[in-house]
N, C-alpha and C positions, 0 to 999 in steps of 0.2 A: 571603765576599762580595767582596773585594779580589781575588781570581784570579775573581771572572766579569765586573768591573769592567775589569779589564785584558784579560780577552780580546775583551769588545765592544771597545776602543778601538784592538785591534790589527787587527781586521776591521775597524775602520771607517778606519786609519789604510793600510789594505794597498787599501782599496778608492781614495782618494786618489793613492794611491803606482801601483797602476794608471791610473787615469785620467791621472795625470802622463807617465806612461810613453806613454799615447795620442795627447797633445799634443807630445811632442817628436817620438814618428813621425810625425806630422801636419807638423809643421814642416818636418822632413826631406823627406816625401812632396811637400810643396807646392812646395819646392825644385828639387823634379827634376821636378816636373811644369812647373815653368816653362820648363826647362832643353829637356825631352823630351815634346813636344805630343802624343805617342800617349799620355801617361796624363792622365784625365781630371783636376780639377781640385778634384773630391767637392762642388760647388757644392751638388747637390741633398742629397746625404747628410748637408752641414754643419747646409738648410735643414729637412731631418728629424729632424735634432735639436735644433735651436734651437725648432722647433714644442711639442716631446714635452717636452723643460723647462721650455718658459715653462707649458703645460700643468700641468706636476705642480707649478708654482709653485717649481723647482728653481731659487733665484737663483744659485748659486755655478756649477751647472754652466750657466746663462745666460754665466756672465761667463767661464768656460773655450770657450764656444762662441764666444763671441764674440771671444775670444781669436783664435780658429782663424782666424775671418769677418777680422779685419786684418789676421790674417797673409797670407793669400788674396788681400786687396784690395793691400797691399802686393808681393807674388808677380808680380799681374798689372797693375798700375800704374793701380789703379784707384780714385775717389773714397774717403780714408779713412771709414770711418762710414757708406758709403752702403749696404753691405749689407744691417748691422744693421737702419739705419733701414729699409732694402724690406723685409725679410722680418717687421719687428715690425705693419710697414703690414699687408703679407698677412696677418700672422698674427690682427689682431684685425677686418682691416674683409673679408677676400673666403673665406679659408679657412673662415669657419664657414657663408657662404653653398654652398659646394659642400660640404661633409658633408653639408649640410640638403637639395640638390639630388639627389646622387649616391647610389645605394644600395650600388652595387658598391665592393670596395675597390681591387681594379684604378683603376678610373678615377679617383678620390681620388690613387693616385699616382704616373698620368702626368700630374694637373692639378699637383701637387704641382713633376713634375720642368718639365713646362712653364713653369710658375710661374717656377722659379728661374733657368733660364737664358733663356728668350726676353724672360718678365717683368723679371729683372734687367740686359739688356740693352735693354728697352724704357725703365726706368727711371732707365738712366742715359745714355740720351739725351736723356730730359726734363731734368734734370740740366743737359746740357749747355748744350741751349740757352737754359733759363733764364737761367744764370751766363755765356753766353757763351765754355763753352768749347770744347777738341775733343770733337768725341763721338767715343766707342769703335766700331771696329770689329769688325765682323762677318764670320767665318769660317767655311768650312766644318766644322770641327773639330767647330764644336757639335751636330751633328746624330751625330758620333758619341760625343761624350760622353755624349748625352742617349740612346743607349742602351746605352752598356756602365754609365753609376747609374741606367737601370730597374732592369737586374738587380739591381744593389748596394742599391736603395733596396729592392725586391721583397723583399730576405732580411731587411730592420729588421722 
């Protein structure tokens, strides 16, 4: 009993130890994507996954996601919290209204990537001028980020 004991916790502990190893690439990655504007930002991929946990009711890897999400915000000198906060909004008040709209799953996630980056830009312009501050601008970059995580969001 004590060796099938230990080997569930060493899969469960290697499966951690992976994910760990996720988020320091993640860090890494976000780094030079700041650095270097040809690589996308994983806005929608992060948003695809913070969907899929809060789903499976996965609190820890919520709080690994969200990890990622201020590292991101922080990357791009962007509202601390404000991501979290958009995508937890989408996630419980508009995303179940287009599942329930949408049959295709194509269209689920270009709303998905639209969502995360024009939506996320839309929102923190409201943001802005609420609190009165600057709002973020807007670049052409996004239009091609927003197809090189179709692809990427296409293979989750």
């Amino acid at each position: 009993m004590s060796t099938l004991s230990s080997m569930q916790r060493s899969i469960t502990n290697q499966d951690y130890t992976v994910t760990f190893g996720y988020v320091v690439l993640f860090v890494l990655y976000s780094s030079l994507s700041s650095i270097y504007h040809f690589l996308p930002p994983m806005l929608a991929v992060l948003f695809m996954l913070f969907t899929r946990a809060l789903g499976r009711n996965d609190f820890l890897y919520v709080l690994i996601i969200s990890f990622c999400l201020v590292v991101f915000e922080a990357n791009n000198g962007y509202r601390l919290f404000s991501s979290i906060i958009y995508f937890y909004i989408i996630y419980k008040f508009i995303l179940p209204k287009i599942v329930q709209n949408f049959s295709c799953n194509i269209c689920v996630k270009v709303s998905y990537l639209l969502l995360s980056y024009i939506g996320y830009f839309l929102f923190l312009t409201l943001i802005s001028s609420i609190f009165l501050l600057p709002a973020p601008e807007l670049n052409y970059y996004i239009v091609y980020y927003i197809v090189i995580e179709f692809f990427l969001v296409s293979l989750l």
